[in-house]
C-alpha positions as CSV (number, residue, x, y, z in Angstrom):
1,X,-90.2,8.4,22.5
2,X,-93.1,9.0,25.0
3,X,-90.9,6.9,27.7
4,X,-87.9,9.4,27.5
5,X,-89.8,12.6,27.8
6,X,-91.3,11.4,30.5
7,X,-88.2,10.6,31.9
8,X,-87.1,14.1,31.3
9,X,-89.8,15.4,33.6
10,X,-89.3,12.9,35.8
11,X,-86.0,14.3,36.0
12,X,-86.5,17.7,36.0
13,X,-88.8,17.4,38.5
14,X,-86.7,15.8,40.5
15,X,-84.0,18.4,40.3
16,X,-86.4,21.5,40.9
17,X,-87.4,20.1,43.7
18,X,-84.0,20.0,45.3
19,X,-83.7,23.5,47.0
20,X,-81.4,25.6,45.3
21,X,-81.6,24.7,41.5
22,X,-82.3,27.3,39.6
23,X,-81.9,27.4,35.6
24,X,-78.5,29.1,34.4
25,X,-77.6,29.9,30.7
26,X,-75.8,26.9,28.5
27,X,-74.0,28.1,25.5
28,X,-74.8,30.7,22.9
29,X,-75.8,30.6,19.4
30,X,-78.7,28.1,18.6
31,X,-77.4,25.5,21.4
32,X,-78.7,28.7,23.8
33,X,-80.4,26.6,26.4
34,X,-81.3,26.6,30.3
35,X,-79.0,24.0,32.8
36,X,-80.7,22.5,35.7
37,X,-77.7,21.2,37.9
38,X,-78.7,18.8,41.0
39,X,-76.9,20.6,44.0
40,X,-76.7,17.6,45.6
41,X,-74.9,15.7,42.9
42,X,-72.7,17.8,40.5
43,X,-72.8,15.7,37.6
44,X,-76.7,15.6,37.3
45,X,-77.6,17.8,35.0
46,X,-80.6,18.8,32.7
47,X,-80.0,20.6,29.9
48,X,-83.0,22.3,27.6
49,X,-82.2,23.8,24.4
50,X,-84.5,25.8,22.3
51,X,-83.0,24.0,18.5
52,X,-81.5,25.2,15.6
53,X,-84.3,26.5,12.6
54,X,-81.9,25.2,9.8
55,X,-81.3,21.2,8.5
56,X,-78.7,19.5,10.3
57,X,-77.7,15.6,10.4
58,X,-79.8,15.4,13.0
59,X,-83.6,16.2,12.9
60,X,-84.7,16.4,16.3
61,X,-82.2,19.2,16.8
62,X,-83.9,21.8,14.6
63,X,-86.8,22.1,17.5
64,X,-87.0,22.5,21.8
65,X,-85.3,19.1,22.7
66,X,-83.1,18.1,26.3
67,X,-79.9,16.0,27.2
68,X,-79.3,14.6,30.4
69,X,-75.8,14.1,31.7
70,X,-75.7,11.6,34.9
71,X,-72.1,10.1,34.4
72,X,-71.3,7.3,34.2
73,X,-73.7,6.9,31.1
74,X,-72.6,10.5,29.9
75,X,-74.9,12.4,28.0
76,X,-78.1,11.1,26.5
77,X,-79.0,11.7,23.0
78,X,-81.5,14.7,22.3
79,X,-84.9,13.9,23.6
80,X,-87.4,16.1,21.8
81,X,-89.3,18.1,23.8
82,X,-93.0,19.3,23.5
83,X,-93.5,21.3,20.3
84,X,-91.0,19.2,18.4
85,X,-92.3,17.1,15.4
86,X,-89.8,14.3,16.3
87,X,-92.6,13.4,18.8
């Protein structure tokens, strides 16, 4: 799990350093999370969501986790985030 967040911040990094990216709202509602679209390349995106507090199907939801979207893999699966027990 270690190796994915690191890629996260890898990523992230990577896309605040590119002038111009600037967090933007995602959705409402408990997916309510920050975007980080690469300017440079559309389709590279980090996406930071803050979890729902309720059970769900899927654990790692319920806390701060992120999904990368770099098509053509698509989206990633939620990587939890710091504060999340899924760590």
């Amino acid at each position: 799990m270690q190796s994915q967040r690191t890629f996260v911040g890898k990523r992230f990094r990577k896309l605040r350093s590119c002038s111009g990216v600037e967090g933007a709202p995602s959705c409402t509602g408990w997916k309510q999370g920050t975007r980080y679209v690469n300017p440079n390349n559309q389709s590279e995106v980090v996406t930071i969501i803050r979890g729902k507090p309720h059970p769900l199907e899927t654990p790692v939801k319920q806390w701060p986790y992120a999904r990368i979207s770099d098509p053509p893999s698509e989206r990633s699966e939620p990587i939890p985030l710091a504060g999340n027990p899924a760590l």
